[in-house]
N, C-alpha and C positions, 0 to 999 in steps of 0.2 A: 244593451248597446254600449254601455261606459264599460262595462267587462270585458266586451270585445277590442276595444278601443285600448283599455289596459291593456291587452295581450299583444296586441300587435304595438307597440310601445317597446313594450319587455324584449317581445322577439328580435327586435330591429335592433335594441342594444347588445342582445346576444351576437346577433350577427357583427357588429361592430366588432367585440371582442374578441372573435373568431381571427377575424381577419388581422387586429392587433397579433395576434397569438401566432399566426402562418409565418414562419419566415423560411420561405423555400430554400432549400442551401444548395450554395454553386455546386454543380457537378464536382469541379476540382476540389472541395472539400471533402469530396465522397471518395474523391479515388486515392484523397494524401490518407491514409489511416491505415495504425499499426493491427495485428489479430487482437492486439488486447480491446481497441475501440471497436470494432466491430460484436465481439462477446459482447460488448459494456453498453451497448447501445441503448438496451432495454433498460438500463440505471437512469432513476433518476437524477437530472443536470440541476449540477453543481455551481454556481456562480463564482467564479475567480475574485478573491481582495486583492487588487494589483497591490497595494503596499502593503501586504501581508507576504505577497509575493517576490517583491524586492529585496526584503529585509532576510525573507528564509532562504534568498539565491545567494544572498552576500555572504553565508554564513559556512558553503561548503566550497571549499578550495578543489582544484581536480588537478591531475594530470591529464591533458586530452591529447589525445591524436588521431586525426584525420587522415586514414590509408582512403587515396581516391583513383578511380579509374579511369585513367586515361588511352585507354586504347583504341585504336581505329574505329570502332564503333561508338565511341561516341562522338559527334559531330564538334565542330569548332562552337557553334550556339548553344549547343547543349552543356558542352566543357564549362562555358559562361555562366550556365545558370550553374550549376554545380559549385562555383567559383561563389554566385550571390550567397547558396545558399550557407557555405561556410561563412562570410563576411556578417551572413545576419545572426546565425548563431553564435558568434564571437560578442556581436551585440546585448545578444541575452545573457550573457554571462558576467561575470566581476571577476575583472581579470588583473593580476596583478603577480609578483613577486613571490607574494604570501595568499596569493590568493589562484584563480586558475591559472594554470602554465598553459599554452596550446600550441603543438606541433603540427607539419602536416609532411605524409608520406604520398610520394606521385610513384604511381606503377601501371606500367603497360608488360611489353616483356623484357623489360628492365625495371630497375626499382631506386628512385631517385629519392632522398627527404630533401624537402624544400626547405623545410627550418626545422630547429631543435626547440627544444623546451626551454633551455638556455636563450635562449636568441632575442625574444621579443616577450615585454611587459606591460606595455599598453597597448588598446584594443588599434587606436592607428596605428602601430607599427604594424601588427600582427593584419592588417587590412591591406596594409603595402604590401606586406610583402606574400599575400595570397594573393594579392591583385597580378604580381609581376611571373606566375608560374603559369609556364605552356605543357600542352599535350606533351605525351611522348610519342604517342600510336605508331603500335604495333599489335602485340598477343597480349594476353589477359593473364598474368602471373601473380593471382591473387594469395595464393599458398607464401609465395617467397615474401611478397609484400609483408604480411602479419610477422613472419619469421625477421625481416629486417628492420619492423618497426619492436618486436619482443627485443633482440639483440643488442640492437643501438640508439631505437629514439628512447625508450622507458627508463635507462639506465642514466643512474647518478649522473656520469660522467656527461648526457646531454642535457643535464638538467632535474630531472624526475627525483622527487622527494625520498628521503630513507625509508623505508619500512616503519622506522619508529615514529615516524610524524604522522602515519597514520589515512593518509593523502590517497584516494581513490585516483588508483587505476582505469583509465577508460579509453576505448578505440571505436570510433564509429567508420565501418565501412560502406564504399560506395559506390555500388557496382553494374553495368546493366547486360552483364552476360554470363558465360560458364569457365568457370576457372580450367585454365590449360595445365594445371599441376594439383597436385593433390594439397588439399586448408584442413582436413579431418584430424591429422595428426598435430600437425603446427596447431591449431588452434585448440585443440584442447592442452596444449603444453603453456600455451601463453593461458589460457584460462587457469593453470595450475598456478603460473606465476602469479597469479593474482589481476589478472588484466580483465577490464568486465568488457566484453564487445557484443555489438552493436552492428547490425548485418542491416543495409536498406542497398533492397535491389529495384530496380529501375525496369519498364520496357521487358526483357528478355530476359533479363538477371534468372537464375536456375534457382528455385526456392531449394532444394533438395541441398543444394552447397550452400544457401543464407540458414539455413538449421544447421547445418554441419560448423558454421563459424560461431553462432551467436553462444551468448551465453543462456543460461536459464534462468527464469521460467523462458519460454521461446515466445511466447505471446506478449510478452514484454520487452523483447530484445530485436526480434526480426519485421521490418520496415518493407512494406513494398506500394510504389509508386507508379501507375503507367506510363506517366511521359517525364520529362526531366523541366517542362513546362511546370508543374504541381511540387517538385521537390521541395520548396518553399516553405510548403502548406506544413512542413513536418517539425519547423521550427519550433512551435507552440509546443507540440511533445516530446519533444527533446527539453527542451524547457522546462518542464514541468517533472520531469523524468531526475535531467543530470543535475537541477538545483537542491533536490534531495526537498522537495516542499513538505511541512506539515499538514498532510491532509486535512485535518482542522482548521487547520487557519484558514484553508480554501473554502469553509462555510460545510455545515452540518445541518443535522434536523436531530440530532440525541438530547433528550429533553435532560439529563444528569449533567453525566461526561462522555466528551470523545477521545478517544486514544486511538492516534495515527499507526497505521500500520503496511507499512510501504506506500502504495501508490492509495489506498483506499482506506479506512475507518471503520471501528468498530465502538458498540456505547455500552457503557456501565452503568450503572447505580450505584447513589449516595448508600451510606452502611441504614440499614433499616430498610431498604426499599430492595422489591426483583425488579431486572426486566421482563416487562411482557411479550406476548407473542410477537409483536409489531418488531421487535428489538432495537425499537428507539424510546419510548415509554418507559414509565415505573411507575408500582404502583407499594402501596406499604405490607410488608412484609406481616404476615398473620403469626403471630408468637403463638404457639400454644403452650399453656401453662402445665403442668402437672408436678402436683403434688407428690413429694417419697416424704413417707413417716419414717420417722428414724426406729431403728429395730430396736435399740434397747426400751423406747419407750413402750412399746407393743409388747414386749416381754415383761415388762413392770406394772403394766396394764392387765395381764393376764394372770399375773402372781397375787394379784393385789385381788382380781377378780375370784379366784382358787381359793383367796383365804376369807373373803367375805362371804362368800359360799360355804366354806369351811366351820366359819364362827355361826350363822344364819343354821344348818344344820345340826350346831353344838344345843343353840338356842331353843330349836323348835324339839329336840329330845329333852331338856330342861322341863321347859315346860310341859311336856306327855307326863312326865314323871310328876312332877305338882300337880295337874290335873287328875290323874289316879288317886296321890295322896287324898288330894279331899273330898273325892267322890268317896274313899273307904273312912272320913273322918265324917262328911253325912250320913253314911247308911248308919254308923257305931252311934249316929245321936240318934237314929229317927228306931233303934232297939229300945232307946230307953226310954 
């Protein structure tokens, strides 16, 4: 009866645990996710160091630019969140001078830049003056947009760092229909330039033209969101994405070392040690020994062996021949 008694104990704090352990996620966190998290699902989760994470965002300067779409389809409330959702991603960023620049490009079937690179170096300026930009709506010229944001926002002369500084390139597009002009060509011209984009399609957005824009890997680059409600929810990877984080620093399980490698980790082993099957583990490296004789001494070994053999048979005919001598010196005594 006490063993029973224990087991429903146990079971009851099982259950507790369980229930610690549920934490149902909002629908709207299921719908904001790029292809790479949906792949990634099955990975074990990662606990974020927010000051691990502050320190590695301060640490990568950008060029950003914001091509967004304003065309008749998307509504005056919807334009708003779109509006939030750039104000909160400026948030997540370290923006400065020397540090990220951030532009934005408004396109419907016209193509307007709101501001330049040049323009704005703290994050309120850069919140005014996304605050003060209206719709254009009309038609959806997202080809021309990429092509006027390559042309004129990326260039020195709007701001955009030299080549030599070394200063990532970057365009997140925002779209929730099908482009009226051909982006195939245009965007892979700005992808040559050096431009890394970033495709999140909305509602209706045409995935067929968000892989035609993005860069590669595409599971990394192309965003899609059902409603412009959830746009938000994409901050956190963008985040995580344009701060250039060291995967490490976001926490591990490699019992050695871990060595970041883009968005994910990979572990080593100290010298003496493999990794095991788990390829987080190490276990001590088994030396095996072996011996090499040196040749010359196996040949002086064997000369040496030839002449004691040599002398040994010198020896034992020595004595054949003394042994006759005096068997023929007994019989000559035992005559007389």
């Amino acid at each position: 009866m006490k063993s029973f008694g224990s087991f429903v104990y146990c079971f009851s704090l099982l259950l507790v645990d369980l229930a610690r352990c549920y934490d149902p996620q909002d629908p709207s966190d299921i719908l904001a996710q790029s292809y790479a998290q949906r792949r990634n699902n099955a990975l074990p989760h990662r606990t974020l160091n927010p000051a691990a994470t502050d320190s590695q965002c301060r640490s990568r300067p950008l060029d950003l630019v914001f091509i967004i779409d304003s065309s008749r389809s998307v509504r005056p409330g919807e334009f708003e969140k779109v509006k939030i959702f750039l104000a909160d991603m400026v948030d997540t960023l370290d923006v400065g001078q020397d540090a990220t620049r951030v532009a934005v490009v408004n396109y419907a079937s016209t193509v307007k830049i709101e501001f330049l690179l040049k323009n704005h170096f703290t994050k309120d300026s850069i919140k005014q003056a996304i605050n003060r930009i209206g719709p254009l709506a009309a038609g959806t010229m997202t080809g021309m947009a990429i092509k006027k944001a390559m042309d004129e926002a990326f260039t020195e002369k709007s701001g955009a760092r030299p080549k030599s500084k070394n200063i990532s390139k970057v365009a997140i597009i925002v779209t929730d229909g099908r482009p009226q002009d051909q982006v195939e060509e245009v965007s892979a011209a700005a992808r040559a330039s050096g431009i890394e984009i970033y495709a999140v399609g909305v509602d209706r957005a045409d995935m067929r033209s968000l892989n035609l824009m993005a860069s590669n890997p595409l599971e990394d680059h192309v965003f899609y969101v059902e409603t412009y409600g959830v746009i938000e929810k994409l901050t956190s990877k963008f985040r995580e994405t344009l701060c250039g984080m060291d995967s490490c620093a976001m926490g591990h399980d490699c019992e050695h070392i871990c060595v970041s490698s883009g968005p994910s980790f990979y572990c080593k082993c100290r010298n003496g040690f493999i990794l095991n099957e788990d390829q987080k583990t190490c276990s001590l490296k088994q030396v095996k020994v072996e011996i090499i004789q040196d040749p010359c001494m196996c040949e002086a070994r064997l000369a040496f062996q030839r002449q004691t053999q040599t002398s040994i048979q010198d020896i034992n005919a020595k004595l054949s021949a003394v042994t006759r001598k005096m068997e023929q010196m007994q019989n000559m005594l035992g005559r007389m």
